[in-house]
C-alpha positions as CSV (number, residue, x, y, z in Angstrom):
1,X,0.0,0.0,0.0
2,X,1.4,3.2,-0.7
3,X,2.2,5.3,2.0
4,X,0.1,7.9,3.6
5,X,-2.9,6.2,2.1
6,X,-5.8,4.7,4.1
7,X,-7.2,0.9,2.8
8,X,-10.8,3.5,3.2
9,X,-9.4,5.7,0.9
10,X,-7.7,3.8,-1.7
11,X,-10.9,1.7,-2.5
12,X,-12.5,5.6,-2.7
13,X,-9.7,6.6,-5.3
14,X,-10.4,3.3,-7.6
15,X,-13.9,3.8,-7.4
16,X,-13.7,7.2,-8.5
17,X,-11.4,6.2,-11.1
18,X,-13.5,3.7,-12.4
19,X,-16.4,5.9,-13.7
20,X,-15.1,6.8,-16.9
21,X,-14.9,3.0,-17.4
22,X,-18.7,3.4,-18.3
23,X,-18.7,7.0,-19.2
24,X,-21.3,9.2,-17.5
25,X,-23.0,10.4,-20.7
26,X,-24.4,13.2,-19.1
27,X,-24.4,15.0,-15.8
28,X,-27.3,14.2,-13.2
29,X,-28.4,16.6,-10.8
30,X,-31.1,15.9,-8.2
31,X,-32.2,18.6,-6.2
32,X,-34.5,18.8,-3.2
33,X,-37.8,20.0,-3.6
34,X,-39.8,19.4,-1.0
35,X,-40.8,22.9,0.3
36,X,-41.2,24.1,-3.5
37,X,-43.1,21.9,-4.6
38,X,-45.6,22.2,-1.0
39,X,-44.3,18.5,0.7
40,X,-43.6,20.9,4.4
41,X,-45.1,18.5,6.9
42,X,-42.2,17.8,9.4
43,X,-42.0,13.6,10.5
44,X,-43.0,13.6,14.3
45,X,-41.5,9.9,16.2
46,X,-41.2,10.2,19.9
47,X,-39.0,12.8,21.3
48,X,-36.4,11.0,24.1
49,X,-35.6,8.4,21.4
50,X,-34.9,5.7,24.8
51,X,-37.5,3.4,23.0
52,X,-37.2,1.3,20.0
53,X,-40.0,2.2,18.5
54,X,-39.3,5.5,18.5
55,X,-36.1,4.9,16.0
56,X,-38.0,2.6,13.3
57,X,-40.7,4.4,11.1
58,X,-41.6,5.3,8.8
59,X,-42.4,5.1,4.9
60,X,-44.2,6.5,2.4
61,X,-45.9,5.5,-1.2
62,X,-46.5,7.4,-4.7
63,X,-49.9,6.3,-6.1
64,X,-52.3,7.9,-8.2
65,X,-55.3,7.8,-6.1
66,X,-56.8,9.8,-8.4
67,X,-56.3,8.5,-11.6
68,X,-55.4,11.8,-13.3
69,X,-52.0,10.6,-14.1
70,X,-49.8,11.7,-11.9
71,X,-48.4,10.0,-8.8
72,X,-50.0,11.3,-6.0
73,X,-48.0,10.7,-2.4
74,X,-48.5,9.5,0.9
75,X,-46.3,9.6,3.5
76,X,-47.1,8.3,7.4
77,X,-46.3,9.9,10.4
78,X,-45.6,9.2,14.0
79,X,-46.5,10.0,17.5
80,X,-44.7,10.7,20.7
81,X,-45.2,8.4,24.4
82,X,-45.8,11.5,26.8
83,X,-48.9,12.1,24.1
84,X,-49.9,15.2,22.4
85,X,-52.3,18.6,23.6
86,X,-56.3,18.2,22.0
87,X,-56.0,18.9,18.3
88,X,-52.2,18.9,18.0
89,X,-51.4,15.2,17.1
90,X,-49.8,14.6,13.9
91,X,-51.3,12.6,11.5
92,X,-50.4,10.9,8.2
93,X,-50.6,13.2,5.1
94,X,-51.7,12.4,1.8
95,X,-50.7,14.7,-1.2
96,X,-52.6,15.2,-4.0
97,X,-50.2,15.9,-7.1
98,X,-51.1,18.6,-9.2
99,X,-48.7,19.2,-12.2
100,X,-45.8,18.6,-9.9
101,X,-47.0,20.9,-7.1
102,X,-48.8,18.8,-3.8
103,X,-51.3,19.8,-2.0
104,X,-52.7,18.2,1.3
105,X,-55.7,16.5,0.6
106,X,-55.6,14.3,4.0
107,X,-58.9,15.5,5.4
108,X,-60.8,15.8,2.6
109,X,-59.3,12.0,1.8
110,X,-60.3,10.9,5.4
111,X,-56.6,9.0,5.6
112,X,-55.3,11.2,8.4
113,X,-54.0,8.0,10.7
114,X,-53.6,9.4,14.3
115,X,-51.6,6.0,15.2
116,X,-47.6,5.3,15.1
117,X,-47.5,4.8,12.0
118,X,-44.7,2.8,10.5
119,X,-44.9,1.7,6.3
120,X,-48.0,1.6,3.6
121,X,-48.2,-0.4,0.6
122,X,-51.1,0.1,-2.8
123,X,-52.7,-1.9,-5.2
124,X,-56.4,-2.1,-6.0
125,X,-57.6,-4.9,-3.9
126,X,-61.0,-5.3,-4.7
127,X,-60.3,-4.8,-8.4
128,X,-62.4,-1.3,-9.1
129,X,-60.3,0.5,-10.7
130,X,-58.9,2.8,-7.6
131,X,-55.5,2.3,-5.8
132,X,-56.5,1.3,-2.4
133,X,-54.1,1.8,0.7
134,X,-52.8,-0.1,3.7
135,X,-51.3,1.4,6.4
136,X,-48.8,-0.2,9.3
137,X,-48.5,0.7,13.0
138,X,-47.2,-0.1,15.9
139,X,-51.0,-0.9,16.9
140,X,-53.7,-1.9,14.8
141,X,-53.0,-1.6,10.8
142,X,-55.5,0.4,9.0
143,X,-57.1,-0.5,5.3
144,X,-58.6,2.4,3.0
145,X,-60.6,1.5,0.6
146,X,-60.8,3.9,-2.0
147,X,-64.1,5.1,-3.0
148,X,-63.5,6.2,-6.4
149,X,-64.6,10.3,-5.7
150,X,-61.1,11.1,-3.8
151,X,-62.1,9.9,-0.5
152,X,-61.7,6.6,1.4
153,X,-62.8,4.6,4.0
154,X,-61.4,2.6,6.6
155,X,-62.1,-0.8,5.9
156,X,-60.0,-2.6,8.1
157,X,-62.9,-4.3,10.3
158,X,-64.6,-5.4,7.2
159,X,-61.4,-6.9,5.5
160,X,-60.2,-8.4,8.9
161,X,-56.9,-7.2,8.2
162,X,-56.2,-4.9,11.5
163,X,-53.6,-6.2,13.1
164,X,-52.6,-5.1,16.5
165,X,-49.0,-6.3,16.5
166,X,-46.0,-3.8,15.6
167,X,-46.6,-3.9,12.1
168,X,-43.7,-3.1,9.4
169,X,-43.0,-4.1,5.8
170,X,-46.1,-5.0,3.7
171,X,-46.4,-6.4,0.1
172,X,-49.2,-7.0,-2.3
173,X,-48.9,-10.0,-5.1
174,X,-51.6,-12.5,-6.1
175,X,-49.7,-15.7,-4.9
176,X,-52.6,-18.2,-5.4
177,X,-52.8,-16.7,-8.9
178,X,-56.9,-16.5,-8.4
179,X,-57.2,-12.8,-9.6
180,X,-57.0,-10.4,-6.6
181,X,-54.2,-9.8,-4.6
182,X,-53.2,-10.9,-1.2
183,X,-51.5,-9.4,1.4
184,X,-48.3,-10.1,3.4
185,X,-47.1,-8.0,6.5
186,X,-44.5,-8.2,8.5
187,X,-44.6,-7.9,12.1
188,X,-41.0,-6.6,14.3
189,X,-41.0,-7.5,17.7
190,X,-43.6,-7.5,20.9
191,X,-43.4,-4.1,22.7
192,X,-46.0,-2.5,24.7
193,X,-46.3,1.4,25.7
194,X,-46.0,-0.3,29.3
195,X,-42.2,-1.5,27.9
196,X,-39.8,-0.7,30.7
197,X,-36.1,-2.9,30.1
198,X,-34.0,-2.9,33.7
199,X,-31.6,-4.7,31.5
200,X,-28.5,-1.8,30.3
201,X,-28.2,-1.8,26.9
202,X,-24.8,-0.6,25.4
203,X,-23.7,0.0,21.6
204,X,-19.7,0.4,21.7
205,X,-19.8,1.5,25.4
206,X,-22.3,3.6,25.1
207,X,-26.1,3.1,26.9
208,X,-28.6,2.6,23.9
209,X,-32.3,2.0,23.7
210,X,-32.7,-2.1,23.6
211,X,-33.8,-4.2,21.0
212,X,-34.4,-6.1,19.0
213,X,-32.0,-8.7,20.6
214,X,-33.5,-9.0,24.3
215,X,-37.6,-8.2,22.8
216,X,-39.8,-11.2,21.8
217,X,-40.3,-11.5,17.9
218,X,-43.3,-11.3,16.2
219,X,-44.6,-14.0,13.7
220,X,-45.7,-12.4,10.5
221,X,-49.2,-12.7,8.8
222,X,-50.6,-13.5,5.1
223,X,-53.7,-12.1,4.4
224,X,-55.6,-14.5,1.7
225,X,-58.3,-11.8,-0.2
226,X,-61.3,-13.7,-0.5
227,X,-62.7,-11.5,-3.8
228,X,-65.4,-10.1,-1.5
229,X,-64.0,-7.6,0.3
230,X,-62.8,-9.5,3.0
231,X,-59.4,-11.5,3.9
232,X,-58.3,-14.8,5.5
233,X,-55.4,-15.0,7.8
234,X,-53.4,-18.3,6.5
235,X,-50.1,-17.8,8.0
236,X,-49.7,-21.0,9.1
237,X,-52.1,-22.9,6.5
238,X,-49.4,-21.4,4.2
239,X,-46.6,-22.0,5.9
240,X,-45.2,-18.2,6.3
241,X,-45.7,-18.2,9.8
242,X,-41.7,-17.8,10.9
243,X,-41.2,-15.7,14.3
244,X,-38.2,-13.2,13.6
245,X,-37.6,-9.7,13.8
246,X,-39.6,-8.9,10.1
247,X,-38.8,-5.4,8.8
248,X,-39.2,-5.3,4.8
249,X,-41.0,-7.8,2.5
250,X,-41.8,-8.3,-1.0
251,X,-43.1,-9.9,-3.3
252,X,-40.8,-11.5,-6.4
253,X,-40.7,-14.2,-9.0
254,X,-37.2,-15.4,-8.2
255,X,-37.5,-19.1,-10.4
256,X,-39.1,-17.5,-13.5
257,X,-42.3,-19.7,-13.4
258,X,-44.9,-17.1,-12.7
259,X,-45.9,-17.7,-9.4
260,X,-44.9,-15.1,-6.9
261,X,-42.0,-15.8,-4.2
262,X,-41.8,-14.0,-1.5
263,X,-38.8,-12.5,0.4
264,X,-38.2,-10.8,3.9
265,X,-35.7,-8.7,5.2
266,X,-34.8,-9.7,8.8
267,X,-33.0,-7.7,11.7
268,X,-30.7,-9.3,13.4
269,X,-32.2,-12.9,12.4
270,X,-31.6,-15.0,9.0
271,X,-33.7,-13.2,5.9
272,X,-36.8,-15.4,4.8
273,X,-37.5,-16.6,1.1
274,X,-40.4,-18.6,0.7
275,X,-40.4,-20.7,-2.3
276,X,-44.3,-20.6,-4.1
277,X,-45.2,-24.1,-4.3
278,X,-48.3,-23.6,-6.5
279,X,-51.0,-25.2,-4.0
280,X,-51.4,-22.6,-1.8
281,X,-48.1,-22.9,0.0
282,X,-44.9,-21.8,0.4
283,X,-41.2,-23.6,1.5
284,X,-39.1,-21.5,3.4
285,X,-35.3,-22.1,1.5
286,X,-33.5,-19.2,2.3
287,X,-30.5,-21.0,3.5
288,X,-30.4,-23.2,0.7
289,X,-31.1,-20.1,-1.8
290,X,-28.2,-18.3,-0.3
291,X,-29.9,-15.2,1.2
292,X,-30.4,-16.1,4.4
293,X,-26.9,-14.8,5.8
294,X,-24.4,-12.5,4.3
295,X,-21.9,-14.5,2.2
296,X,-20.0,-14.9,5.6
297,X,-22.5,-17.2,6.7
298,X,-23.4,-14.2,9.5
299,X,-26.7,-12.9,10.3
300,X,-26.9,-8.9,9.6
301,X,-29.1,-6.0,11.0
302,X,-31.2,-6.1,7.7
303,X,-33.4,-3.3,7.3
304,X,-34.6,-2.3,3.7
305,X,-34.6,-4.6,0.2
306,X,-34.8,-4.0,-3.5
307,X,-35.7,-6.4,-5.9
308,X,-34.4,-5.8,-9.8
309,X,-32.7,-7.3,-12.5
310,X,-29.2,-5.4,-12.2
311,X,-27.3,-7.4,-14.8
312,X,-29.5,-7.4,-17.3
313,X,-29.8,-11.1,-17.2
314,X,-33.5,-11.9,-16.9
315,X,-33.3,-13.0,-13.4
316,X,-34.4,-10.9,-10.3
317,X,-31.7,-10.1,-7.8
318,X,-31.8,-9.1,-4.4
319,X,-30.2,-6.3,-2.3
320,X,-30.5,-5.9,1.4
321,X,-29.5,-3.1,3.1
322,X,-28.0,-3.4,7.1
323,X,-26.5,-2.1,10.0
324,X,-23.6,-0.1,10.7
325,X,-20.0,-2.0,10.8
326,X,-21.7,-4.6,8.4
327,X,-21.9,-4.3,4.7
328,X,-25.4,-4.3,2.8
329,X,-25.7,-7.2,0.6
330,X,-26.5,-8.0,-3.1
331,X,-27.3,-11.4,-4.0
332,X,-26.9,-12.6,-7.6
333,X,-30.0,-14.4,-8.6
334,X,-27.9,-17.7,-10.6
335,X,-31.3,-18.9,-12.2
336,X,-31.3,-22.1,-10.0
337,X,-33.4,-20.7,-7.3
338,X,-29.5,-20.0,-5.9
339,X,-28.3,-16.4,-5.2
340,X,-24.4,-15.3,-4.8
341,X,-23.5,-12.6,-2.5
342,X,-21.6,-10.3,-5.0
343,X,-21.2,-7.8,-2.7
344,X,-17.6,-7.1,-2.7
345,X,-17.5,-8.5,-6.6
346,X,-19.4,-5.5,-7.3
347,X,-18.0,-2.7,-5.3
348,X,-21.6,-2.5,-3.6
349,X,-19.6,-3.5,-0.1
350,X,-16.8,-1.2,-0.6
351,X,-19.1,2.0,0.4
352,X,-21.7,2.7,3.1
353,X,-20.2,0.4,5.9
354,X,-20.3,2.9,8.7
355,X,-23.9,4.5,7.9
356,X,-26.9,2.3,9.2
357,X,-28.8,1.8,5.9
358,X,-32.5,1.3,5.7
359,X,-34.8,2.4,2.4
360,X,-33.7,1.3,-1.2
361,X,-34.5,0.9,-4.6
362,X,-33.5,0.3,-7.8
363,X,-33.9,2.6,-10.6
364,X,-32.0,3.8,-13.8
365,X,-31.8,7.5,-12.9
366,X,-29.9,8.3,-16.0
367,X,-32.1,6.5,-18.5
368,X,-29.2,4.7,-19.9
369,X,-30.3,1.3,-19.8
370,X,-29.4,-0.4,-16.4
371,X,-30.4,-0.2,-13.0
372,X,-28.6,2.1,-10.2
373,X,-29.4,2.2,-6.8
374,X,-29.9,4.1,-4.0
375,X,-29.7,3.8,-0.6
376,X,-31.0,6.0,2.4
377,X,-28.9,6.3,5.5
378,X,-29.4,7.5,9.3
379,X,-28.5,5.8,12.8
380,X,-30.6,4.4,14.9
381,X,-28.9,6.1,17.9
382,X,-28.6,10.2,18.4
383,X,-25.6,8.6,20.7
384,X,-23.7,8.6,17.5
385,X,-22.9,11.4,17.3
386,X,-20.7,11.3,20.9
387,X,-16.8,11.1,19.8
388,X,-16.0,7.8,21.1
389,X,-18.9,6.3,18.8
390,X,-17.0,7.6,15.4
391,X,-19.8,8.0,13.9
392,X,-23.0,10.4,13.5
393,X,-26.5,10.3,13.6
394,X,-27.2,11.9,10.6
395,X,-25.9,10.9,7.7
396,X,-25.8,11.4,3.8
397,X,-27.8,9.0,1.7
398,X,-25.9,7.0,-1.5
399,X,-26.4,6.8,-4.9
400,X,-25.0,4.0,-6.7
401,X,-24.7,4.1,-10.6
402,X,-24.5,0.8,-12.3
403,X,-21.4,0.5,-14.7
404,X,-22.8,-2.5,-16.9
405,X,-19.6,-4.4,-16.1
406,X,-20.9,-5.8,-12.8
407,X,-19.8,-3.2,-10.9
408,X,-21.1,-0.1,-8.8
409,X,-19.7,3.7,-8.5
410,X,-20.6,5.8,-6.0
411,X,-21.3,9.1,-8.0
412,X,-23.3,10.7,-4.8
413,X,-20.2,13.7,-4.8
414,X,-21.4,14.5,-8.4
415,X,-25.2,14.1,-8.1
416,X,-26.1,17.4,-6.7
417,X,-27.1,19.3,-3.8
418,X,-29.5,16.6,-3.1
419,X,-27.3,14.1,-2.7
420,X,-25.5,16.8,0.2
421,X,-28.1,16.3,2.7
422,X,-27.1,14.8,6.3
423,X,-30.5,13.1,8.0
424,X,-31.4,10.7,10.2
425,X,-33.3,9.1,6.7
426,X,-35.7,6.2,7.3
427,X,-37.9,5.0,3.8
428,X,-37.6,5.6,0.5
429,X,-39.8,5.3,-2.8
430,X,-39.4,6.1,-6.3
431,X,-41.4,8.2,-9.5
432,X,-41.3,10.2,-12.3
433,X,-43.7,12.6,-10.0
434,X,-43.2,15.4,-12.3
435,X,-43.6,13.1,-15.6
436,X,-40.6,14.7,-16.9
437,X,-39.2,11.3,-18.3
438,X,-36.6,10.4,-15.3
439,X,-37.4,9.0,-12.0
440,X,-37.3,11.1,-8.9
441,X,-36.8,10.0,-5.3
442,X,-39.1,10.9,-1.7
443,X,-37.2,10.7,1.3
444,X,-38.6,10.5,4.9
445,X,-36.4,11.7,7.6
446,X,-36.8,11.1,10.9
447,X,-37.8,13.9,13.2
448,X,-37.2,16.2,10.4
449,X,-38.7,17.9,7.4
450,X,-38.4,15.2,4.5
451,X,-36.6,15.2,1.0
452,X,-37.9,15.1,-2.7
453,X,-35.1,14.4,-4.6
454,X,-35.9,15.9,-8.2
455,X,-33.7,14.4,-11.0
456,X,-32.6,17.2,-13.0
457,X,-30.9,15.2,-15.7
458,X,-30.0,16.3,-18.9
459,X,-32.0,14.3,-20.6
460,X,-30.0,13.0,-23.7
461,X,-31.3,9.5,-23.2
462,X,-34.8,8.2,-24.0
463,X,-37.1,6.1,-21.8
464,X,-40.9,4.3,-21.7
465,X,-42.8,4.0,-18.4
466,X,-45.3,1.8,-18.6
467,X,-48.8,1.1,-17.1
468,X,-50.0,-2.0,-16.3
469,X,-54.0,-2.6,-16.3
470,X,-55.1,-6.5,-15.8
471,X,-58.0,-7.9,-16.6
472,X,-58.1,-11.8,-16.2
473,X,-55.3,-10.5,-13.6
474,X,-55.4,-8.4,-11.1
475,X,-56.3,-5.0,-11.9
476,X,-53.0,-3.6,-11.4
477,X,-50.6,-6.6,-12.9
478,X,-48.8,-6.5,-10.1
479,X,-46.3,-9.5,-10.5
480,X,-46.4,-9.2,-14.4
481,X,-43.4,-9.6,-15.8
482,X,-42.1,-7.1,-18.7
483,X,-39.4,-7.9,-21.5
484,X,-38.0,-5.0,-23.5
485,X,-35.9,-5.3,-26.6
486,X,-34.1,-2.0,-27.3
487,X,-31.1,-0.6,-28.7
488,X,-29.6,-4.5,-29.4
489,X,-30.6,-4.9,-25.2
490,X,-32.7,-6.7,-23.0
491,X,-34.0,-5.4,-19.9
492,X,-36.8,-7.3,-17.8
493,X,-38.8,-5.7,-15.2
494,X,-41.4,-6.6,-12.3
495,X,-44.8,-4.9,-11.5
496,X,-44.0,-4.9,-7.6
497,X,-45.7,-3.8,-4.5
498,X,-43.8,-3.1,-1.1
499,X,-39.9,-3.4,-0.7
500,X,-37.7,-0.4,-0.2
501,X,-38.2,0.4,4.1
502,X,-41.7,0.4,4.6
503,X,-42.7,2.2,1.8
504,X,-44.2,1.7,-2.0
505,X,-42.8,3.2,-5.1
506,X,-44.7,4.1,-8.3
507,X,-46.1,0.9,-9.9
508,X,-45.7,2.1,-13.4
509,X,-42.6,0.6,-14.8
510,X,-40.0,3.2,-15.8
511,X,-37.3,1.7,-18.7
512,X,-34.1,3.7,-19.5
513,X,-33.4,2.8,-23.3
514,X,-30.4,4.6,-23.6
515,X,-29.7,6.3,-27.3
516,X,-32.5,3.5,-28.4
517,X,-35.3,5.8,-30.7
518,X,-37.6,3.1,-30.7
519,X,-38.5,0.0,-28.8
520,X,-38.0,-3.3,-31.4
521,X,-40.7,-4.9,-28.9
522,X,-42.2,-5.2,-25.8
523,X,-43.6,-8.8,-24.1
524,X,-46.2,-8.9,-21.3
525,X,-46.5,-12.3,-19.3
526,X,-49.3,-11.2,-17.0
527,X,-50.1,-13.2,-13.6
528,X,-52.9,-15.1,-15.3
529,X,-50.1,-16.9,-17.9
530,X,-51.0,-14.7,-20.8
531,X,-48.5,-12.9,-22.7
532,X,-49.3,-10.2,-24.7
533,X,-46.8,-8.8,-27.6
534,X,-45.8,-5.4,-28.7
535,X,-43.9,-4.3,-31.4
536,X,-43.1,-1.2,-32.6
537,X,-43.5,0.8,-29.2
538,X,-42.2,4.6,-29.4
539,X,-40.3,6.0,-26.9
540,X,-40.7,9.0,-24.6
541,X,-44.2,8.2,-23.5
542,X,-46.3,6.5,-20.6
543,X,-47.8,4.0,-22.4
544,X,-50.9,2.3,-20.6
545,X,-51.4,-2.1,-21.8
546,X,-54.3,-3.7,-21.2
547,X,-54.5,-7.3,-20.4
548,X,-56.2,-9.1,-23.8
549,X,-59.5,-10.1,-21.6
């Protein structure tokens, strides 16, 4: 090593070398606009931080509960022990997107959830035509059904989906393949207001709110919808009924066969992947399929996940993010139901390892053909910022681009004032808000005024989003599987619900296609096994496909 330089550093130095390898075609700016475009509703959770649950939420989801065409957004809120004076409590906010401008619609809505709330997840479960919304807490979990006139109603006693447990991740995907979607949540750990630990909890020395280790976990629950408004809980029937510390879930094909998998981020317990076995049930082979530990064969804090096809290769991958001193992890799907942790391989490990990570996602933010990824960072402990704990309680986020060699860059020095921000950052989800033709990231931040992260790219590349509308599926095609041929390049997409940290990104799928000026064609394999075939598609649009009925 040459002298005077730190091992930190000199993987810094080749990194930053390495981004002419791929050439960044042009420059990428994003920019927070939050306050300018009217998202100025500060995240309220707890105020001592000496509880665990005070440190964990929240998310936040872009929908179009409107169905004007724009991603609307809604974001959840907290609450604080000591409570809150008559009329002051926060409440979850819902923004109605008009041209790229939000206003608060929440009480007109009626989605203004006075509970802790934690993550939210979409889809149109009662196949009507309107997103519909489910909301996480630690307490019960709240359904809105949408009405179809810009209002909802809480249907969460009629569903029978309000669960009281410390609810987290949630996903939507139609895993018996009958038509309407189910519903997976993910449940942490089994705390009460009442919680008092006599048991010191220390984090390098220092005393630390406890838990998870030392808390009892909480078994997570599938919801089977029953096409009539109302769900069945078959958790165990199904066999997804482990007990560990569940924060993020998601729904995912990871074989191919069109029947959706489904995968769960653990903390401080192995990750889950439960292996659809077409009759209703699942096998949990996480440890066989790789994922369960890091490719140490250790158990991680894991936090956040993003599912996406980052090689170009057909197959959906998987990245987790974790806690500080570990290394968040990308597995390599190998197409044998048998994932490698590339981590280190491709440079994903090299960066991050001192920030706690939590929301993710994969998304090409400069239209080029491949996915990048970001990650949001922030500690779980304001003691972090105390010199003997080297580190800091707020922290900057990461944006990863993806070099099409296998590798990763961090270009977050180059990305733009956005990319500048120090927070204590919890979920993260992803749109073109501003239909502008390049995707755009919402941050929450704990105890803080959130970020909107506009990409202000230059725009020399072309893209397609696409909208998804099933039929003989469920009326969102979520789990439908998308194969573009552009440019002499295939990319392959997933209609997905949930992921990221307890939050939801757009479910139109966005394609970077690079210099491509048309799209040579465009496949559809929908949940219901058709496949539907477009050639010819032009670029620069959203173009909405319908499922052949």
């Amino acid at each position: 090593m040459t002298p005077g330089i730190t091992a930190r550093a000199l993987v810094a130095a080749l990194l930053t070398s390495s981004i002419g390898a791929r050439g960044w075609a042009a420059p990428v700016t994003f920019v927070d606009a939050a306050a300018t475009s009217g998202i100025t509703t500060p995240n309220v959770s707890g105020s001592t931080q000496r509880y665990i649950v005070e440190g964990m939420m929240g998310g936040a989801a872009f929908f179009d509960y409107d169905r004007d065409g724009d991603p609307d957004l809604y974001v959840t809120n907290g609450s604080r022990f000591e409570g809150f004076p008559a009329g002051q409590h926060p409440t979850n906010h819902l923004y109605r997107n008009d041209g790229g401008v939000f206003v608060d619609v929440t009480a007109d809505a009626a989605v203004g959830d006075t509970s802790w709330s934690m993550g939210c997840a979409v889809a149109d479960y009662d196949n009507d035509g309107d997103e519909d919304l489910y909301v996480t807490n630690f307490g019960r979990n709240t359904l809105y059904r949408n009405k179809g006139d810009s209002t909802f109603e809480d249907a969460t006693v009629l569903a029978g989906v309000g669960d009281r447990r410390w609810g987290t991740g949630c996903t939507w995907g139609d895993y018996d393949l009958d038509g309407d979607v189910d519903l997976f949540v993910a449940n942490y750990v089994d705390f009460s207001l009442e919680y008092r630990s006599t048991i010191p909890c220390l984090w390098k020395n220092l005393s630390v709110y406890c838990g998870p280790r030392g808390l009892l976990p909480a078994a997570d629950v599938l919801y089977r919808n029953e096409g009539n408004g109302t769900f069945v809980d078959v958790s165990a029937a199904a066999g997804v009924d482990k007990v560990y510390y569940g924060m993020a879930a998601s729904f995912g094909d990871f074989d191919n066969d069109g029947w959706p998998d489904l995968f769960v981020a653990d903390d401080s317990t192995p990750n889950l992947l439960y292996h659809n076995q077409k009759d209703g049930t699942f096998a949990e082979m996480a440890i066989e399929a790789g994922v369960a530990y890091n490719g140490e064969g250790v158990t991680q804090g894991s936090m956040g996940l993003a599912l996406g096809d980052y090689d170009n290769d057909g197959l959906e991958d998987i990245f987790v993010t974790n806690f500080a001193d570990e290394y968040n992890a990308l597995y390599r799907n190998s197409g044998d139901l048998f994932f490698y942790d590339v981590s280190f391989e491709t440079r994903i490990a090299s960066v991050g390892t001192r920030e706690v990570a939590w929301g993710t996602t994969f998304f090409d933010f400069d239209n080029d053909a491949d996915q990048d990824l970001f990650v949001a960072n922030g500690h779980t402990y304001p003691q972090a910022d105390l010199p003997e704990a080297e580190s800091s309680y707020r922290e900057k986020n990461i944006l990863f681009e993806n070099q099409g060699n296998g590798r990763f860059v961090d270009v977050s020095a180059q990305a733009g004032p956005g990319l500048a921000i120090s927070q204590v950052s919890r979920g993260v989800c992803a749109a073109d808000y501003d239909n502008d033709g390049d995707v755009d990231l919402f941050v929450l931040n704990l105890n803080s005024l959130p970020t909107l992260l506009r990409n202000e790219g230059t725009r020399t590349n072309n893209y397609l989003t696409i909208q998804t509308v099933g039929t003989r599926s469920n009326r969102d095609g979520i789990g439908a599987r998308l194969t573009l041929h552009a440019g002499g390049q295939r990319q392959v997409a997933w209609v997905q619900s949930g992921g990221s940290y307890l939050s939801q990104s757009d479910l139109r799928v966005h394609f970077g296609l690079g210099k491509a000026t048309v799209v040579d064609s465009l496949e559809v394999r929908w949940p219901s096994g058709a496949v539907q075939a477009l050639p010819g598609v032009a670029v620069n649009q959203v173009l909405v496909v319908r499922e052949p009925p």
